[in-house]
C-alpha positions as CSV (number, residue, x, y, z in Angstrom):
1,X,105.1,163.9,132.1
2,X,105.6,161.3,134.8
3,X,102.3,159.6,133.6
4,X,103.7,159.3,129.8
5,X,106.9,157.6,130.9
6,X,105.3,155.4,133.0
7,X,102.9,154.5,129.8
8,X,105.7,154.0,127.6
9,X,107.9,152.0,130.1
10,X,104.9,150.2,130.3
11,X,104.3,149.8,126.8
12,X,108.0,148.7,125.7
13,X,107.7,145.9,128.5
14,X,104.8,144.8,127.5
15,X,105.7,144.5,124.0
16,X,109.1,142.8,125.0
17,X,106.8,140.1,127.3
18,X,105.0,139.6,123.9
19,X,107.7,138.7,121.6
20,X,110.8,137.2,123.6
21,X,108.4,134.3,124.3
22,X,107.9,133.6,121.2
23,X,111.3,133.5,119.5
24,X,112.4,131.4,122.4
25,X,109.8,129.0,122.6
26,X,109.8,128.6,118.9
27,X,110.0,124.8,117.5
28,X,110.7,123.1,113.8
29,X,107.1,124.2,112.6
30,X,106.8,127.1,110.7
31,X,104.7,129.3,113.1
32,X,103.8,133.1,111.8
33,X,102.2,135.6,113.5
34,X,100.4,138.5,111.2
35,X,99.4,141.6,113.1
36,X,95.2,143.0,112.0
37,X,95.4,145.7,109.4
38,X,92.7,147.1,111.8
39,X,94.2,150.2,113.9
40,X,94.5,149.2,117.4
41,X,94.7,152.1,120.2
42,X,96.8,151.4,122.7
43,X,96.0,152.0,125.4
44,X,92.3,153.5,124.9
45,X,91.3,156.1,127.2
46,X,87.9,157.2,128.6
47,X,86.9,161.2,129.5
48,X,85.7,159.7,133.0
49,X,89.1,157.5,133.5
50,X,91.8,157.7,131.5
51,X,93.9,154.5,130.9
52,X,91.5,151.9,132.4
53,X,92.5,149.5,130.0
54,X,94.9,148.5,128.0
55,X,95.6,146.0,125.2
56,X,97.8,142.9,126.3
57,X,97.7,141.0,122.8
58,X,97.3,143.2,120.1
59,X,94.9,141.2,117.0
60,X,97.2,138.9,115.9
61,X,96.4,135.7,113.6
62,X,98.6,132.6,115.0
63,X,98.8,130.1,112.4
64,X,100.9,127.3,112.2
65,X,101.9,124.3,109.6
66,X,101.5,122.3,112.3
67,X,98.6,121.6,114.9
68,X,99.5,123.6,117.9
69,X,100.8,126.9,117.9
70,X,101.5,129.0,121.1
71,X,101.6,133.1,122.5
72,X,102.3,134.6,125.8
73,X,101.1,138.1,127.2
74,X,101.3,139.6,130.6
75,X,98.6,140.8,133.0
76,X,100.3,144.1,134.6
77,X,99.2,144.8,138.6
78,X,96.1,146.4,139.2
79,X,94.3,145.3,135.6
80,X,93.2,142.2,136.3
81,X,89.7,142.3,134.9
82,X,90.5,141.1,131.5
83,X,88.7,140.2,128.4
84,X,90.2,137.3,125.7
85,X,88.4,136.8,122.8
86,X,89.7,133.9,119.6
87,X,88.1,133.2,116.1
88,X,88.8,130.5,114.6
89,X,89.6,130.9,111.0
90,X,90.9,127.7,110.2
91,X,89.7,123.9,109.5
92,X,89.6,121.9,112.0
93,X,88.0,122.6,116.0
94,X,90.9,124.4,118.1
95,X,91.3,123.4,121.9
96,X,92.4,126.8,123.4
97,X,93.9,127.0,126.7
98,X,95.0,129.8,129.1
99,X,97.5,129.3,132.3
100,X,99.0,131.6,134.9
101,X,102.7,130.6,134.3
102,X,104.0,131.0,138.1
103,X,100.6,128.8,139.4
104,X,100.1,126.7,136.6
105,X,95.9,128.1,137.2
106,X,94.1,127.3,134.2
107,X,91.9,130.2,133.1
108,X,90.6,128.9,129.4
109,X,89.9,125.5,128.5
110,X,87.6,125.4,125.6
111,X,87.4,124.2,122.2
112,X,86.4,126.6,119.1
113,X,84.7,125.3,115.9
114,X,86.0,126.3,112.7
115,X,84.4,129.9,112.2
116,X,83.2,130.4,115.6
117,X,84.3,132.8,118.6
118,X,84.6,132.9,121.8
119,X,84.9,135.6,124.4
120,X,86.2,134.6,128.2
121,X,85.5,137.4,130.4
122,X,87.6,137.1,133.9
123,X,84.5,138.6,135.6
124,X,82.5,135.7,134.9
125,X,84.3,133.1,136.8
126,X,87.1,135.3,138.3
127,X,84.7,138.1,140.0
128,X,88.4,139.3,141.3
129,X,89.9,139.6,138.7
130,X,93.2,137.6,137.1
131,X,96.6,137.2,138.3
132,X,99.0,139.3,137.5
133,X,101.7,137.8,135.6
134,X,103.0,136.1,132.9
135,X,100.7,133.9,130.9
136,X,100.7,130.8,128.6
137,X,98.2,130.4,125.1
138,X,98.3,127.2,123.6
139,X,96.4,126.1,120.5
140,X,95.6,122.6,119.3
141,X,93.8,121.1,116.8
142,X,93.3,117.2,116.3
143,X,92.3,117.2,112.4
144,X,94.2,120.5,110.7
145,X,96.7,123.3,111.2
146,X,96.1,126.1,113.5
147,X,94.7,129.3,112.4
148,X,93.4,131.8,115.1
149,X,92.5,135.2,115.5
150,X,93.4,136.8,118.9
151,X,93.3,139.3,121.0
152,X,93.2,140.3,124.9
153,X,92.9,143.6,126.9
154,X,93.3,144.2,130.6
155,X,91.3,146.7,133.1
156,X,91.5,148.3,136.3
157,X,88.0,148.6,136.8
158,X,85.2,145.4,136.6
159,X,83.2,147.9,134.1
């Protein structure tokens, strides 16, 4: 029982981490945010170890009337191996960047395409894993509005 209200403590934070940020850090462009049709399992569990990850941004398409758009997420203690992954849907290439809010680290820099994806890993440059903490997502584009998929997921284990 303990477990569960941890969980959902954990769960209603994480969620609050997610949208305060972006209400207050809203500007004049319209900016929506459209959560996947696709279920999403929060947190999935393993029969080896349960809870060893959990989803920090839930599929969400940021899309903007403007060229940038932005999103925040959190990295809880003790899940720092975590996975990001962006498609971009729209028109133009989108510059993507990712920074640790107290450090100001950069973790993404890299610009998408229009209709390609990318997957950052933590374990590739990061072998310790990511801060925990608040993070920053920032989207730009140069030619056209934004329009990204994304989604993120933290774990406690490297595997």
């Amino acid at each position: 029982m303990m477990k569960q209200t941890k969980f959902t403590v954990l769960t209603l934070t994480l969620a609050a981490a997610l949208t305060i940020p972006a209400i207050i850090n809203a500007d004049s462009a319209e900016v929506t945010q459209t959560e996947s049709k696709l279920p999403i399992v929060t947190p999935a569990t393993s029969t080896e170890s349960p809870n060893d990850f959990i989803v920090i941004v839930p599929l969400t398409n940021y899309s903007s009337t403007d060229t940038s758009a932005g999103s925040a997420f959190v990295v809880p203690g003790g899940f720092g191996y975590g996975k990001l992954h962006f498609h971009n849907v729209g028109k133009g290439a989108v510059t993507v960047t990712v920074q640790h809010v107290a450090t100001g680290l950069e973790y993404v820099a890299v610009t998408i395409a229009p209709g390609a994806e990318y997957t950052w890993r933590s374990t590739t440059n990061y072998p310790q894993g990511m801060r925990s903490g608040d993070y920053t997502v920032q989207f730009h584009s140069s030619t056209a509005a934004v329009s990204v998929d994304f989604d993120g997921y933290a774990s406690n284990s490297v595997t």
